[in-house]
C-alpha positions in Angstrom: 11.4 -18.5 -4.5 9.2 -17.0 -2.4 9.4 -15.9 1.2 7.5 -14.9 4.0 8.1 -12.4 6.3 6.9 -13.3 9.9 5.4 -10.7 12.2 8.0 -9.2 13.7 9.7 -7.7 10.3 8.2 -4.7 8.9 5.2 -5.3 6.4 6.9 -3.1 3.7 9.7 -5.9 3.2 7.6 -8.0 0.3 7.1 -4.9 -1.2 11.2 -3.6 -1.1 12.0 -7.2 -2.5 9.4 -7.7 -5.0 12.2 -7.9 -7.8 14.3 -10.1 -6.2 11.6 -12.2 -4.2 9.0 -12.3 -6.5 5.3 -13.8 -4.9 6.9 -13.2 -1.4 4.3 -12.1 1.3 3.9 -10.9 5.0 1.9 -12.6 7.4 -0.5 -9.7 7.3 -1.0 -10.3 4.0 -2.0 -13.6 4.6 -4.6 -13.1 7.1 -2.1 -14.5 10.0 -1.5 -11.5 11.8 -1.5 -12.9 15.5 -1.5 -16.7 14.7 0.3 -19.4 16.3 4.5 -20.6 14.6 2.3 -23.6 13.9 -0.3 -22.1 12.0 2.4 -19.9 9.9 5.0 -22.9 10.0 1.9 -24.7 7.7 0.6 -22.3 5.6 4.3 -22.0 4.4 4.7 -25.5 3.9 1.5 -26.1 1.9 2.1 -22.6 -0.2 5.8 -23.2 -1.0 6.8 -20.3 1.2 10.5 -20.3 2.9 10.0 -18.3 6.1 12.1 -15.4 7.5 12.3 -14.6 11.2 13.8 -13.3 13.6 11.9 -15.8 16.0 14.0 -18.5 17.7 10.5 -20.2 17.7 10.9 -20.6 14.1 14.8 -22.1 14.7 12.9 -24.7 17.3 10.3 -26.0 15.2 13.1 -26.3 12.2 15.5 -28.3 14.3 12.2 -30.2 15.1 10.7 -31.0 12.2 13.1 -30.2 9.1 11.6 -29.0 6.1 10.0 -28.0 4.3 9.1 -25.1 5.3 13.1 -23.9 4.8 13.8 -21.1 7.7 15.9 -18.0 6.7 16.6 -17.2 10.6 17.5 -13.5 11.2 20.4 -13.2 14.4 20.4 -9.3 14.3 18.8 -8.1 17.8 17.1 -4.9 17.5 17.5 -3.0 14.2 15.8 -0.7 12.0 14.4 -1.7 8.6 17.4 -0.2 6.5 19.7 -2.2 8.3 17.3 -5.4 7.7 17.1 -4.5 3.9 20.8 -4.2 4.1 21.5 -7.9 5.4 18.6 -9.2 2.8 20.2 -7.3 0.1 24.0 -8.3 0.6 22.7 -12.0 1.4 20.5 -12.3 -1.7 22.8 -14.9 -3.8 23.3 -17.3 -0.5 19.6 -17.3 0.0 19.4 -18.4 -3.0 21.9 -21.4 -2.8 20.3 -22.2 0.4 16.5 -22.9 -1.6 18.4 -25.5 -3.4 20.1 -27.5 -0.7 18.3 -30.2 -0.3 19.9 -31.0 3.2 20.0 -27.4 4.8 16.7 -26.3 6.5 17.9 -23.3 8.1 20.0 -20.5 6.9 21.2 -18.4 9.6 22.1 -14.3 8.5 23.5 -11.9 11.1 
């Protein structure tokens, strides 16, 4: 399972959760810094990436389109990153169960 981290989450978060999210990625790291939701919505479609945002864009295009991409939607206002590692951390074994639901395209966490 791999996620991606949109723009608005620190870059470091691949790194924190390389254990338990192997071969997840920031949009930097992707060379999608400053791109469009649609852009990001389809490179994580074609590269098997489930998304995670805080973005109500993200929530939009979900309801829209349904997945793939799957949406891990983040309702926690402003934070800072330990308290965004925290939810991420404590929500690890219902993101999981949420990748394999094949009717559920968005998981909200907050």
């Amino acid at each position: 399972m791999k996620l991606l981290f949109d723009e608005n989450l620190s870059p470091k978060l691949p790194q924190l959760f390389s254990v338990q999210f192997p071969s997840s990625l920031h949009v930097r790291e992707c060379g999608l810094k400053g791109f469009p939701d649609e852009t990001i919505w389809e490179y994580a479609r074609e590269h098997d990436f489930i998304i995670v945002s805080k973005d109500s864009d993200f929530y939009q295009r979900s309801v829209l389109y349904g997945h793939p991409p799957k949406l891990v939607w983040l309702r926690i206002g402003n934070c800072d990153r330990a308290e965004l590692v925290a939810l991420i951390d404590q929500s690890q074994e219902e993101i999981r169960r949420f990748v394999t639901e094949p009717m559920e395209s968005v998981l909200v966490l907050g």
